[in-house]
C-alpha positions in Angstrom: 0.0 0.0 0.0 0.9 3.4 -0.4 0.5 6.2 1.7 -1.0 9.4 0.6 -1.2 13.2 1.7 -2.6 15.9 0.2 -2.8 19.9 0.7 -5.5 21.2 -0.2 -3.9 25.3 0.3 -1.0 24.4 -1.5 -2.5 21.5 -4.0 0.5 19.2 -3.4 0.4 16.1 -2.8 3.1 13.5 -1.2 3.0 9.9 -1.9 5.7 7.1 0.1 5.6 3.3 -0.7 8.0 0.5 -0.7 9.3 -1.2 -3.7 10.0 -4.6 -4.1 13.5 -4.0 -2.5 11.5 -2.9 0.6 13.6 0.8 -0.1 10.9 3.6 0.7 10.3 5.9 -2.5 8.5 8.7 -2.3 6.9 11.1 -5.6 5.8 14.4 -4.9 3.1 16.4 -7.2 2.7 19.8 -7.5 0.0 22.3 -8.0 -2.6 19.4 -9.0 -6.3 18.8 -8.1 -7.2 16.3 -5.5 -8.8 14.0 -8.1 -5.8 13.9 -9.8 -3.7 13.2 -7.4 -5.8 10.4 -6.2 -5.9 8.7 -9.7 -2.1 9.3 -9.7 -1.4 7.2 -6.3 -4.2 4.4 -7.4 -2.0 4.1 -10.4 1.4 3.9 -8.2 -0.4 1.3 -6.2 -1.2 -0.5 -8.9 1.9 -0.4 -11.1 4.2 -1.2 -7.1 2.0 -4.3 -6.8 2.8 -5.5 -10.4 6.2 -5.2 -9.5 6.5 -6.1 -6.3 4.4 -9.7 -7.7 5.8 -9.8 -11.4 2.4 -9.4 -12.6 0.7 -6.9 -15.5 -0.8 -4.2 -15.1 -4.7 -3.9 -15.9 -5.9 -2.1 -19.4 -7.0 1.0 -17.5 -3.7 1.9 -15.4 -2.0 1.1 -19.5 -4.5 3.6 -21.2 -3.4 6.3 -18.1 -0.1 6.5 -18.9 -0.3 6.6 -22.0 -1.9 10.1 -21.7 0.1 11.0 -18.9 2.1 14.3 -19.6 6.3 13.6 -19.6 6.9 15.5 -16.2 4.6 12.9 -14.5 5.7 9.9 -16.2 9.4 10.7 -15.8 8.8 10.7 -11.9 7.1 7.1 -12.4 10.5 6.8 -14.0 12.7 7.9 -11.3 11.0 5.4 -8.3 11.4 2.3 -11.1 7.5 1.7 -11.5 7.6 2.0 -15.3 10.0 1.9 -18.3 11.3 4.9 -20.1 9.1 5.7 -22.9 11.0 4.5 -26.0 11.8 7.2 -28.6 9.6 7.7 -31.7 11.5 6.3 -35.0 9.5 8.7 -37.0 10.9 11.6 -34.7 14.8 13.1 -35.0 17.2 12.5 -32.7 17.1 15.9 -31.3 13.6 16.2 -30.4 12.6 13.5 -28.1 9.8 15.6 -27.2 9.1 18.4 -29.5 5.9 19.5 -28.0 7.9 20.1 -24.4 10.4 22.3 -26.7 9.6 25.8 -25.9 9.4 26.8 -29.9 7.1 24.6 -31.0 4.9 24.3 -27.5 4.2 28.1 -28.3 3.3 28.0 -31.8 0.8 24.7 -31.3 -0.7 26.9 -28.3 -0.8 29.8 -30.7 -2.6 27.5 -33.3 -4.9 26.5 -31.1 -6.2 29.9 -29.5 -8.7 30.6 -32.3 -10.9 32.5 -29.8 -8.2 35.8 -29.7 -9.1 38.4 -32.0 -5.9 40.1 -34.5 -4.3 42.5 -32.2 -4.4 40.4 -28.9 -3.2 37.6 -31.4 -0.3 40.4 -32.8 0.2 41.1 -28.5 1.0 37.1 -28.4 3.3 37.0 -31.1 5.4 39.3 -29.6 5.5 37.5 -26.4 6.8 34.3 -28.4 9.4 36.3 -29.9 10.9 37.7 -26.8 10.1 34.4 -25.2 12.6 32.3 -28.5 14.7 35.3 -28.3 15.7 34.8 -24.5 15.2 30.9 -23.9 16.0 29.8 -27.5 13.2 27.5 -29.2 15.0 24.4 -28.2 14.8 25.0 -24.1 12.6 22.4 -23.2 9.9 24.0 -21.4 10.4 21.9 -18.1 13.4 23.1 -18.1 12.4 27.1 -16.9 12.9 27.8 -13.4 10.9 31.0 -11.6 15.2 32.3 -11.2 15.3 32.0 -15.6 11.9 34.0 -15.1 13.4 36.7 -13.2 16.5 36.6 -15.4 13.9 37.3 -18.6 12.3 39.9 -16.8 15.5 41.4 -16.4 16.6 40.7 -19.6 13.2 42.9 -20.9 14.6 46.0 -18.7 17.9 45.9 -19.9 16.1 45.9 -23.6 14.5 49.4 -22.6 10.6 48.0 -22.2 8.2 50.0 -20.3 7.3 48.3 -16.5 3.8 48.2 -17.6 5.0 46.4 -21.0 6.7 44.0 -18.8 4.3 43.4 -16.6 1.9 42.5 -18.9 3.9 40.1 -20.9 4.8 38.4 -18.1 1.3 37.7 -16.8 1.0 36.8 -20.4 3.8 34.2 -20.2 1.9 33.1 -17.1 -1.4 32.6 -19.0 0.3 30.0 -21.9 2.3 28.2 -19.1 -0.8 27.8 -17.0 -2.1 26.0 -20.1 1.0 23.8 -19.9 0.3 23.0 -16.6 -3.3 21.9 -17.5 -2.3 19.5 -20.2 0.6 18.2 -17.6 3.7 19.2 -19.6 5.1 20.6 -16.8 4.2 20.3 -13.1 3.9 23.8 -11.6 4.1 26.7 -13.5 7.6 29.2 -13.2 5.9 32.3 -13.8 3.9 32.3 -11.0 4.6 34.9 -8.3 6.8 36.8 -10.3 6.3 40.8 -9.4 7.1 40.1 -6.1 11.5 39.4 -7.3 10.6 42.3 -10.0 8.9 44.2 -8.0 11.1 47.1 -9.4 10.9 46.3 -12.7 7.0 45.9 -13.4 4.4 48.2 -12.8 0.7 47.3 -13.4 -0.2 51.0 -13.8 1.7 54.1 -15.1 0.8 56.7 -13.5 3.2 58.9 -15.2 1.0 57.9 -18.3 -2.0 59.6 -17.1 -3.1 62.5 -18.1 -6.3 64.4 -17.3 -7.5 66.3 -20.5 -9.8 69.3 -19.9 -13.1 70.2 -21.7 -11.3 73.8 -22.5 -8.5 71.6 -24.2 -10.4 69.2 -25.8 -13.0 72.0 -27.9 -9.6 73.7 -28.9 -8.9 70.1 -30.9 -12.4 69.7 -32.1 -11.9 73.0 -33.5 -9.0 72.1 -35.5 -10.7 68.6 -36.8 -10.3 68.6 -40.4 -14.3 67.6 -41.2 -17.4 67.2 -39.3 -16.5 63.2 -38.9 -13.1 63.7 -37.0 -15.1 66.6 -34.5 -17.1 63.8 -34.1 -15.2 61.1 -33.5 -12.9 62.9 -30.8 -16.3 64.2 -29.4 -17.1 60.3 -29.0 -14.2 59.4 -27.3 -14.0 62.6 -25.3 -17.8 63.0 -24.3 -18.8 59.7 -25.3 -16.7 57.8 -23.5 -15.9 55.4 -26.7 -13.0 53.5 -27.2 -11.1 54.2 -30.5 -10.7 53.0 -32.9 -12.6 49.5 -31.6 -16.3 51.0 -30.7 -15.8 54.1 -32.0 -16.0 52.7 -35.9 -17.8 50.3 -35.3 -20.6 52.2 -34.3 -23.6 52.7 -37.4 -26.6 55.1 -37.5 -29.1 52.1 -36.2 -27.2 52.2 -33.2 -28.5 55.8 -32.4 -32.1 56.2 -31.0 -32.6 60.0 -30.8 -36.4 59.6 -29.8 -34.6 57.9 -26.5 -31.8 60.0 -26.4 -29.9 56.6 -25.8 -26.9 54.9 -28.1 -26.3 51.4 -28.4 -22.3 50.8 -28.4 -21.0 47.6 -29.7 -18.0 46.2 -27.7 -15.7 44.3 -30.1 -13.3 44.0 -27.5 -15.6 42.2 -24.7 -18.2 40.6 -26.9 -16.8 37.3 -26.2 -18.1 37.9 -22.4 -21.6 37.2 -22.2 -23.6 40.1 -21.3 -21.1 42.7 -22.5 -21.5 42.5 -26.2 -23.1 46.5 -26.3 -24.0 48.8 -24.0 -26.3 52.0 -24.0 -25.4 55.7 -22.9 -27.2 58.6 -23.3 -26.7 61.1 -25.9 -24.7 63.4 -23.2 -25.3 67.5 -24.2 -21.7 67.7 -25.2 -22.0 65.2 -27.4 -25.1 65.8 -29.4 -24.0 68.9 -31.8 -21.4 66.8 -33.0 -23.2 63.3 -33.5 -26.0 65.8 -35.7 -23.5 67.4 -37.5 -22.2 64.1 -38.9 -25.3 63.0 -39.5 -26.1 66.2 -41.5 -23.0 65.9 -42.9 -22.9 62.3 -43.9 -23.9 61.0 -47.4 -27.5 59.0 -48.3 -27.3 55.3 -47.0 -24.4 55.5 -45.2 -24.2 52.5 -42.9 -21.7 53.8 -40.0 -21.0 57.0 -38.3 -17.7 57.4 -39.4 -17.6 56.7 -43.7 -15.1 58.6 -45.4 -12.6 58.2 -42.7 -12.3 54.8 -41.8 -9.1 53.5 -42.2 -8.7 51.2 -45.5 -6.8 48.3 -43.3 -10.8 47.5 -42.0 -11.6 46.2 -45.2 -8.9 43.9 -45.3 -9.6 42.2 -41.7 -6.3 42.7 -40.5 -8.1 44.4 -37.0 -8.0 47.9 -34.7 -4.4 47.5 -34.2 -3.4 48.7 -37.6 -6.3 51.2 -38.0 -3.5 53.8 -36.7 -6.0 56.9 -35.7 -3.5 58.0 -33.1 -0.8 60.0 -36.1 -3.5 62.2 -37.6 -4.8 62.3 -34.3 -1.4 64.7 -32.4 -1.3 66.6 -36.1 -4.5 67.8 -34.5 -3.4 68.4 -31.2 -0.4 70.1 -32.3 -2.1 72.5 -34.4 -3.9 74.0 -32.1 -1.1 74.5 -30.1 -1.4 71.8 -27.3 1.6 69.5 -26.4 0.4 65.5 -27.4 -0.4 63.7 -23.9 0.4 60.0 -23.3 -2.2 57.4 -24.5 -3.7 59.8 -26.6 -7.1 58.0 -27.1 -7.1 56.2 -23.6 -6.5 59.3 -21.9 -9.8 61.1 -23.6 -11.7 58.2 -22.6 -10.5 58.0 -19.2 -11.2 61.6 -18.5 -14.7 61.4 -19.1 -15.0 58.7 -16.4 -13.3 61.0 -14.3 -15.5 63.6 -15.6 -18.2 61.8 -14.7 -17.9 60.1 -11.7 -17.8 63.8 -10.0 -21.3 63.5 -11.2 -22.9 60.2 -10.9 -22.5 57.0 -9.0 -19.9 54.9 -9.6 -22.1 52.0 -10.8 -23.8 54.4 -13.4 -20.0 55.2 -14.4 -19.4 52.2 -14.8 -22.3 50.8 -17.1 -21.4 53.5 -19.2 -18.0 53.1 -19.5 -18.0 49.4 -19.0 -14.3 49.6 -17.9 -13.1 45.6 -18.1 -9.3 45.5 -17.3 -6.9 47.6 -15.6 -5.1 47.9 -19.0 -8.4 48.8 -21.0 
């Protein structure tokens, strides 16, 4: 028989038994459920007994090792309960185990994340590339200790990235490993814990990227708009509340009921949470002059609100991160003889929450706004 424990805070498990040699072995799992860990020392009891009697092993202790992941296998390995897994002839020599290698693990994980839309997909991309750049494609993923994860973030500073940049890519790092962990590649995930050894390196919020921008300022760049559609769509993001370029253009005339004074925003970047596919606001009295202008403005059977100048790279379905509004955006700013603020578009948007919340309740604000992340 074999003993087992398991901690339910730290979701480890120990497991001691004797082999056949009456030596005391003893496996240790980390970061696993309880029903897992249970299966896994039913399995060692199993496979001790075959030994210890010179017996076989039933077909349902076979069929769970064969899906068992290589870091739980190898420690069935180590204790002498099973054979090494013998090497695929059809496979190189190099690559044992290619999907443990960190290059290929993150492109099948990549290939399999259908759900992310082109610029979080663009965001991921990135990570992989610092992620070969550092490790190398080849580092088996087992292989990354939470000290090479501290090294990396290091690595990031010394290559001049923001501490919010880093932060985020590392809890993006964090995110694909977990998935690792899930399909037991690897046994605990290295990320984990991380801003605590960085903590002067990564920053979850900027505040030297904030910037309050004042009504006063913001009419003197509406003033300077090129045509009634960019007055209006800085009015949507300053008044509005609108992301851009994401809700912004993707808002269309149907969308606006002036009988209800009420707007109906879609949400591309949360429609895949249920619930948060659109919200409504009200057609606020600093936005309305704009909104009729464009419509005055805009030509018969025009679908959306902003026509003539929505970026080309829409058509194409390449996403909001190569729409680029933010260029012709400080040419605006600049002419009218304001100095370009951080975050140009976030920054509107986030001061008419401010705005707002000196006016309203919070939970108001926030239906309005529908604020998701800390990032956002």
């Amino acid at each position: 028989m074999a003993s087992f424990n398991y901690d339910r805070d730290d979701r480890n498990a120990l497991i001691q038994f004797r082999d056949r040699k009456r030596q005391r072995r003893s496996i240790r799992l980390h970061n696993v459920s309880k029903t897992f860990a249970e299966r896994f020392h039913s399995t060692v009891e199993r496979l001790n007994e075959a030994r210890c009697s010179n017996g076989t092993v039933d077909n349902h202790t076979t069929e769970f090792l064969r899906t068992l992941g290589y870091v739980y296998f190898d420690k069935l390995v180590k204790v002498e309960l099973i054979e090494p897994r013998l090497p695929d002839p059809e496979e190189s020599s190099e690559e044992d185990s290619p999907s443990a290698m960190l290059g290929q693990y993150l492109a099948d994980y990549l290939m399999k994340r259908t759900d992310l839309k082109p610029a979080t997909m663009l965001n991921y991309r990135q990570i992989e590339a610092n992620l070969t750049d550092y490790f190398t494609p080849k580092k088996p993923i087992e292989d990354i200790t939470e000290g090479d994860v501290v090294d990396f973030g290091r690595w990031m500073n010394r290559k001049k990235y923001a501490r919010t940049t880093i932060d985020r890519r590392l809890s993006s790092c964090r995110t694909i490993f977990t998935d690792a962990v899930r399909h037991q590649l690897i046994s605990a995930n290295p990320f984990d814990g991380f801003r605590k050894p960085l903590r002067g390196l990564v920053s979850r919020n900027n505040r030297q990227r904030k910037h309050l921008v004042s009504a006063e300022d913001i009419l003197l760049v509406i003033e300077r708009a090129p045509d009634a559609e960019w007055r209006c769509l800085i009015a949507l993001s300053r008044f509005g509340g609108l992301r851009v370029p994401s809700e912004a253009l993707s808002l269309r005339w149907t969308d606006i009921d002036w009988n209800r004074n009420l707007i109906r925003v879609p949400c591309p970047k949360l429609e895949h949470l249920e619930g948060h596919e659109v919200r409504e606001i009200p057609i606020f009295g600093e936005l309305r002059p704009y909104l009729l202008e464009c419509f005055e403005c805009a030509d018969a059977g025009s679908e959306f609100v902003i026509t003539r100048n929505r970026p080309s790279v829409l058509k194409s379905g390449a996403g909001w991160a190569n729409a680029n509004m933010r260029t012709r955006l400080m040419k605006i700013i600049r002419s009218a003889g304001l100095k370009p603020w951080p975050r140009l578009w976030h920054n509107l948007r986030a001061s008419r929450q401010t705005e707002l919340a000196d006016q309203f309740p919070s939970h108001v604000v926030c239906r309005w706004i529908r604020s998701r992340s800390k990032g956002d």
